[in-house]
C-alpha positions as CSV (number, residue, x, y, z in Angstrom):
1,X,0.0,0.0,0.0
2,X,1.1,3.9,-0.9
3,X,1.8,6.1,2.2
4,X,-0.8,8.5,0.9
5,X,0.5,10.8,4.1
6,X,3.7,11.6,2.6
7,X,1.9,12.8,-0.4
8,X,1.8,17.1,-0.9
9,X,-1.3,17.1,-2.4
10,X,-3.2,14.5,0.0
11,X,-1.7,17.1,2.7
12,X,-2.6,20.1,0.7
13,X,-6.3,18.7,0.1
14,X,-6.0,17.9,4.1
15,X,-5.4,21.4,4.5
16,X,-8.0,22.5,2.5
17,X,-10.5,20.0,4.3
18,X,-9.3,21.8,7.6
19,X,-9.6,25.3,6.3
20,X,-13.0,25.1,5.0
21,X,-14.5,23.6,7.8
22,X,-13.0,26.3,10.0
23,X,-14.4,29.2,7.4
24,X,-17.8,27.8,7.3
25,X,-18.3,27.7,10.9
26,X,-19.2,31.7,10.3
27,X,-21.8,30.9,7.3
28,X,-25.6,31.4,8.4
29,X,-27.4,29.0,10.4
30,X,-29.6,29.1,7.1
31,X,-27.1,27.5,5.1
32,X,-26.0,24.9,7.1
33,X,-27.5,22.2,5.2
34,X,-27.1,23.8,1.8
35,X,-23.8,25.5,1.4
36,X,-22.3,24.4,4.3
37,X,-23.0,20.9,4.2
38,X,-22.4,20.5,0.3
39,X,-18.9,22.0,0.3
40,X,-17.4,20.6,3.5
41,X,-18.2,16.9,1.6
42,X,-17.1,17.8,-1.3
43,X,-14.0,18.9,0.4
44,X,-13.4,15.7,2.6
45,X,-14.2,13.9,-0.4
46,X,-10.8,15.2,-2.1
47,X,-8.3,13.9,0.4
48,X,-10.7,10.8,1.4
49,X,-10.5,9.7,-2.6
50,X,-6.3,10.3,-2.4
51,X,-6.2,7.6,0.5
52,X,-8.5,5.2,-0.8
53,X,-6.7,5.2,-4.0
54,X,-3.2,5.3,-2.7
55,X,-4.6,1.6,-1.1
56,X,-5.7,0.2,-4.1
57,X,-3.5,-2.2,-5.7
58,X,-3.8,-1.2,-9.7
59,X,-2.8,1.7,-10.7
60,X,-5.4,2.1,-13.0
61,X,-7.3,1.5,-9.7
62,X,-5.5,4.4,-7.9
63,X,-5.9,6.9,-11.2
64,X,-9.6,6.1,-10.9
65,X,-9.8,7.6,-7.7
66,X,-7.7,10.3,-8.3
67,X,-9.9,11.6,-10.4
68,X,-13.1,11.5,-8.5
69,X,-10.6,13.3,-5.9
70,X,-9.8,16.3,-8.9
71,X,-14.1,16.3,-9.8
72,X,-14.9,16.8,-5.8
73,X,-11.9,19.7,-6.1
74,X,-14.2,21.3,-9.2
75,X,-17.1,21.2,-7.0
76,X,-15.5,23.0,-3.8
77,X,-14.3,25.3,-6.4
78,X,-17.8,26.0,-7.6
79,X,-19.5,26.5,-3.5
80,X,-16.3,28.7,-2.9
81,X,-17.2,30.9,-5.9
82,X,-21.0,30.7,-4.9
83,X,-20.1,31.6,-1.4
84,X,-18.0,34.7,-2.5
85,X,-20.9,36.0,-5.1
86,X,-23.4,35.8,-2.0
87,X,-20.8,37.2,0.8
88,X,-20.0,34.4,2.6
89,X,-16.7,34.7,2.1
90,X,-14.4,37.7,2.5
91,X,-12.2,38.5,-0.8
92,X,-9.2,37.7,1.8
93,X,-10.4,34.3,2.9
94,X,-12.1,33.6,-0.7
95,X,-7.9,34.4,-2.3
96,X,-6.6,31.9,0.4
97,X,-8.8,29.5,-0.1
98,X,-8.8,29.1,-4.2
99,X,-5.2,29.9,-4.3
100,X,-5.3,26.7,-2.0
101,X,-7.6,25.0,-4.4
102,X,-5.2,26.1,-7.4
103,X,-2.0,24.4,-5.4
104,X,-4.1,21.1,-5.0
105,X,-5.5,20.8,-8.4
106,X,-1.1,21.5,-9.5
107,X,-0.4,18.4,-7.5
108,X,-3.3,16.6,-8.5
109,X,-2.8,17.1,-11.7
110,X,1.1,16.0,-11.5
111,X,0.7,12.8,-9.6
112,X,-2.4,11.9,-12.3
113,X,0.6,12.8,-15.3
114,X,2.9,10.1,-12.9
115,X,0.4,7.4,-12.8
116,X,-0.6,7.6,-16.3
117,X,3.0,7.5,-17.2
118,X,3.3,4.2,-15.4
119,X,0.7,2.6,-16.9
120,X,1.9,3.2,-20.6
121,X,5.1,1.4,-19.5
């Protein structure tokens, strides 16, 4: 099995996970099974999908997953964007936040160009 831990972008996404949850503990009560809800899983969903791949035994397995990890990223993407047009977020935390995003989706997108590599050798 992978030692997904060691990975920068399953600690990035971790990060991310950790951030986000933080930041939406000041969204409305109204929201907390709509925003709230919907982009804290979509977040956990990112570094959840790095682990379970890293312990599959293919790597065509452990691509799999890392994609459904890079389409949960889209979606935090989106509810971070929705949560800045209706000013939940603060421009400041909204910058940290997708410039966090933007680091993950880098690593996430190297590791992917790794794994495919391996698979056409």
């Amino acid at each position: 099995m992978r030692n997904y831990k060691n990975l920068g972008v399953w600690q990035h996404a971790d990060d991310l996970t950790v951030q986000i949850y933080q930041i939406t503990k000041q969204f409305p009560p109204a929201e907390v099974y709509g925003i709230t809800s919907q982009l804290r899983r979509a977040a956990y969903s990112v570094p959840a999908n790095i682990a379970e791949g890293a312990g599959r035994e293919s790597n065509a397995d452990y691509l799999r997953f890392l994609s459904m990890a890079r389409g949960s990223l889209a979606e935090v993407e989106y509810f971070l964007h929705l949560s800045r047009r209706l000013e939940y977020l603060s421009e400041d935390s909204w910058n940290q936040l997708t410039a966090r995003v933007n680091q993950t989706f880098a690593a996430l997108g190297g590791l992917m160009k790794a794994i495919r590599k391996s698979l056409k050798t």
